[in-house]
VOSEMI-122655 format. One record per residue (C-alpha): residue number from 1; residue in three letters; chain; x negated, y negated, z. Coordinates in Angstrom, 2 decimals, decimal comma. Each point is the difference from the previous one (the first is absolute). Last residue first. Layout:
(NUM; 'ALA'; 'A'; (X; Y; Z))
...
//
This chain:
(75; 'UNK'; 'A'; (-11,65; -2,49; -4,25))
(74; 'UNK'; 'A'; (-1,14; -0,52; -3,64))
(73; 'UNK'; 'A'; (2,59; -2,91; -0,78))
(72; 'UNK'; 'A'; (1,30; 1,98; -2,72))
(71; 'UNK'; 'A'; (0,50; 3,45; 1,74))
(70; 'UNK'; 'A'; (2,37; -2,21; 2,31))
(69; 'UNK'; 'A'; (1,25; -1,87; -2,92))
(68; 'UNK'; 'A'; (0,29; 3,63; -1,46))
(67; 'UNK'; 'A'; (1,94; 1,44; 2,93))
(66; 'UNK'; 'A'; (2,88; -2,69; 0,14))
(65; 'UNK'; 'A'; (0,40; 1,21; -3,48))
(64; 'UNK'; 'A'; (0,49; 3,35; 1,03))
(63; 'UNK'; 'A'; (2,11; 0,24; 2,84))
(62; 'UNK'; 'A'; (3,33; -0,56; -1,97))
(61; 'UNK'; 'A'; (-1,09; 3,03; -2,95))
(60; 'UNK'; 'A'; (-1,20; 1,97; 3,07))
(59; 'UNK'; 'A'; (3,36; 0,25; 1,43))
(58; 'UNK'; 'A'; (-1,21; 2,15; 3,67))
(57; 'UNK'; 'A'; (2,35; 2,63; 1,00))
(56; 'UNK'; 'A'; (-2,85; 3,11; -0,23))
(55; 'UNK'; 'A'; (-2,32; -2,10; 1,45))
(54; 'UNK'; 'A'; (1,69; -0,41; 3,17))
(53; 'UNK'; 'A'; (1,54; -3,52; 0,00))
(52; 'UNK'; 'A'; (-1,83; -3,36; 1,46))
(51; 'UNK'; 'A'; (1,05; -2,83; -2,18))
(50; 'UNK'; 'A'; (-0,68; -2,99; 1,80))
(49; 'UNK'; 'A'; (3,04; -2,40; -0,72))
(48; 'UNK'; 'A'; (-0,90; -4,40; -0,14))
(47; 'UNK'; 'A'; (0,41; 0,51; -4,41))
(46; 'UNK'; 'A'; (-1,82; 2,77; -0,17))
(45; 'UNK'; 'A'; (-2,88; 1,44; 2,57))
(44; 'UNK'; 'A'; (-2,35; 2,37; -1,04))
(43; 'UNK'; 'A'; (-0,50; 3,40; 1,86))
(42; 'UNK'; 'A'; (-3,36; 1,26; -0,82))
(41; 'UNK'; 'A'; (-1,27; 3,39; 1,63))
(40; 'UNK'; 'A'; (-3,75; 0,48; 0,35))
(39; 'UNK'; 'A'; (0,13; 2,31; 2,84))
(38; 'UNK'; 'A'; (-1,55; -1,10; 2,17))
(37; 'UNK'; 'A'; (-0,92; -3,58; -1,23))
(36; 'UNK'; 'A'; (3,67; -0,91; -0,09))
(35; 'UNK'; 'A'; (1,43; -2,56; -2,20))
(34; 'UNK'; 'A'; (2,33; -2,87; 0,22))
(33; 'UNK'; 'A'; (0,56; -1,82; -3,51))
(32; 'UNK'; 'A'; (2,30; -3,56; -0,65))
(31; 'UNK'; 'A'; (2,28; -1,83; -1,22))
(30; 'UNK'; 'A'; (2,38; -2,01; 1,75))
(29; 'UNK'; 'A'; (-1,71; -0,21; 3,16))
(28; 'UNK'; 'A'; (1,44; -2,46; 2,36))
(27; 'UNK'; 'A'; (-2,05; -3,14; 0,37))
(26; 'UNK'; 'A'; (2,88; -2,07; 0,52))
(25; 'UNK'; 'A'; (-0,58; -1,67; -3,27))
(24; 'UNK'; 'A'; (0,37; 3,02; -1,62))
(23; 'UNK'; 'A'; (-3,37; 2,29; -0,66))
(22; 'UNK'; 'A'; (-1,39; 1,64; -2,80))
(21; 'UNK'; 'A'; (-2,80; 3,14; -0,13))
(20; 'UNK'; 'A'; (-0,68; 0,40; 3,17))
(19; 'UNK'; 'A'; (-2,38; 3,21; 0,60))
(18; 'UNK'; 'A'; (0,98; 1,32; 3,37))
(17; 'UNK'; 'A'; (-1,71; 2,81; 1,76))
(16; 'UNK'; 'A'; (1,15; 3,28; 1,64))
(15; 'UNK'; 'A'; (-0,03; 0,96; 3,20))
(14; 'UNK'; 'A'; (0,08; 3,97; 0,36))
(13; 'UNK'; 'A'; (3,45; 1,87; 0,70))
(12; 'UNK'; 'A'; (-1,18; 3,17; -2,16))
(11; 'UNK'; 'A'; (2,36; -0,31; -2,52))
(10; 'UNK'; 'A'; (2,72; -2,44; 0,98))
(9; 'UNK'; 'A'; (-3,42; -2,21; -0,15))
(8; 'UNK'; 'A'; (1,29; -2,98; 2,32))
(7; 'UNK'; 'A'; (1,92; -3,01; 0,19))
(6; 'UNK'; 'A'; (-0,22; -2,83; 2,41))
(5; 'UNK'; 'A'; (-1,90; -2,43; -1,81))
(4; 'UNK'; 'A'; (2,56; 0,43; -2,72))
(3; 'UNK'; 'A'; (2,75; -0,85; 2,94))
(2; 'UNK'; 'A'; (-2,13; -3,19; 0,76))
(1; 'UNK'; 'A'; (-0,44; -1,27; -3,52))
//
């Protein structure tokens, strides 16, 4: 949890906020959604690994489903 708190937009290098979705024991974030209220990028977080490509290299099909229990929990 400390790296994630250390990351930033590669965009436009705002914060950007966590949404936990699962946790281990730990309390490392296994799943999980860090957003930026600039610019409204999502990066979600799979299996403990933030995904933060360029658009253009992003997997959607992988990202997706982590997207609609975001989109699911209305956050």
């Amino acid at each position: 949890m400390e790296t994630i708190a250390k990351l930033c937009c590669p965009f436009d290098k705002d914060e950007l906020d966590l949404t936990i979705l699962s946790q281990d024991l730990s309390g490392n974030v296994l799943e999980g959604i860090l957003h930026c209220k600039t610019c409204k990028r999502v990066y979600p977080i799979i299996k403990g690994i933030p995904i933060m490509s360029p658009d253009e290299y992003r997997e959607k099909k992988y990202e997706q489903p982590m997207l609609d229990v975001f989109a699911e929990r209305g956050s």
